[in-house]
C-alpha positions as CSV (number, residue, x, y, z in Angstrom):
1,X,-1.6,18.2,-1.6
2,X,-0.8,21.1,-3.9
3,X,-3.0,24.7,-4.9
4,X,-2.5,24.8,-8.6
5,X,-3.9,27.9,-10.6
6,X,-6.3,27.1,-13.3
7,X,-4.4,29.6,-16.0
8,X,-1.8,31.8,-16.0
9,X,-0.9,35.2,-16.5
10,X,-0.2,36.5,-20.3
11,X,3.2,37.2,-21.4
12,X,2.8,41.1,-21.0
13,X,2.0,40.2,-17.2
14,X,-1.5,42.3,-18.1
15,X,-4.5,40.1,-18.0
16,X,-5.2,36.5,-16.5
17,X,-5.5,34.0,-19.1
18,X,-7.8,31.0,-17.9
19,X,-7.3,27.2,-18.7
20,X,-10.3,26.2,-21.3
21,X,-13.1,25.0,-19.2
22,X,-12.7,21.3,-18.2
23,X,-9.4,21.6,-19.0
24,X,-6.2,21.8,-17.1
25,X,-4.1,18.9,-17.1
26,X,-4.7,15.6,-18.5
27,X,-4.6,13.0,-15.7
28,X,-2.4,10.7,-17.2
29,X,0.1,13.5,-17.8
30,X,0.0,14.4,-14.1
31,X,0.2,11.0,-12.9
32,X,2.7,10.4,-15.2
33,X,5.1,13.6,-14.2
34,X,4.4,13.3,-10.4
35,X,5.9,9.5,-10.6
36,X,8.8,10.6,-11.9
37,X,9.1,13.4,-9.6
38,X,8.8,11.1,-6.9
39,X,11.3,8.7,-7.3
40,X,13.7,11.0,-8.2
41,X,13.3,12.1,-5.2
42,X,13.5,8.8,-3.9
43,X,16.3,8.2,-5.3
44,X,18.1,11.8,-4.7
45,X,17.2,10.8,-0.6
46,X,18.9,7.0,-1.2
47,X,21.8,8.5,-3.0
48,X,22.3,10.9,0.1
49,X,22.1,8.3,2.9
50,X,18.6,9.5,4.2
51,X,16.9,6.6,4.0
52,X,16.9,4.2,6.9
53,X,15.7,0.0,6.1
54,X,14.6,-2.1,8.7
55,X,13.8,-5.8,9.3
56,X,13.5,-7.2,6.0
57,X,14.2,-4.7,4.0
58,X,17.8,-3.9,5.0
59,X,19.3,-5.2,1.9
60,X,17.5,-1.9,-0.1
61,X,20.0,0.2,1.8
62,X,22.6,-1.5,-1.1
63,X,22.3,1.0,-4.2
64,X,22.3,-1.8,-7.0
65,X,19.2,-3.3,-4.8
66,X,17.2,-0.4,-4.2
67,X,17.5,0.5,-8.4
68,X,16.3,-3.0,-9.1
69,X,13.1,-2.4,-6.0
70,X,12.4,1.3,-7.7
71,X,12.3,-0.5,-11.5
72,X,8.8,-1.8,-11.4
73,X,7.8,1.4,-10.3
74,X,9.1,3.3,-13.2
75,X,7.0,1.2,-15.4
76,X,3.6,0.8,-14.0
77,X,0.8,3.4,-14.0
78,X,0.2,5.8,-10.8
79,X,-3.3,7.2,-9.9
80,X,-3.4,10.5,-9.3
81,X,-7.1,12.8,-8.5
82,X,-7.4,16.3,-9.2
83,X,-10.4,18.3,-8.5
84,X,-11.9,22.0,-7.9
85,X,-11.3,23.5,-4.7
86,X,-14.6,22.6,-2.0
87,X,-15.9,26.2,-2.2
88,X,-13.6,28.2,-4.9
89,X,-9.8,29.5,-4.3
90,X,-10.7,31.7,-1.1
């Protein structure tokens, strides 16, 4: 879960500048950035030894094996839902 503002502040730091309504970030841009964020993070925590495999999946512990396993997911589309907070920011 994240709290993302709908806008930003202008340049001079002055005034609030607010997203156009409907608008803040295309879905398919966010799903799009937040798989990539994940697996390099998934990655990053393979490439450190943080991972642990069990049972069948031992073999992923083997770098050249988990790149192959992380491919597909590179590649196919990831759902992500964004909404308005339940009663507003407070």
């Amino acid at each position: 879960h994240g709290i993302v503002p709908g806008g930003g502040l202008s340049p001079d730091g002055e005034r609030w500048i607010a997203c156009r309504p409907g608008f803040f970030l295309p879905a398919r841009v966010l799903s799009r950035l937040f798989r990539r964020r994940f697996l390099e993070a998934l990655q990053s925590a393979h490439h450190r030894g943080d991972l642990q495999f069990f049972g069948e999946y031992t073999g992923l512990a083997d770098p050249a094996i988990f790149a192959r396993w992380l491919a597909p997911l590179r590649t196919c589309e990831w759902v992500v839902y964004a909404k308005r907070p339940f009663a507003g920011p407070k």
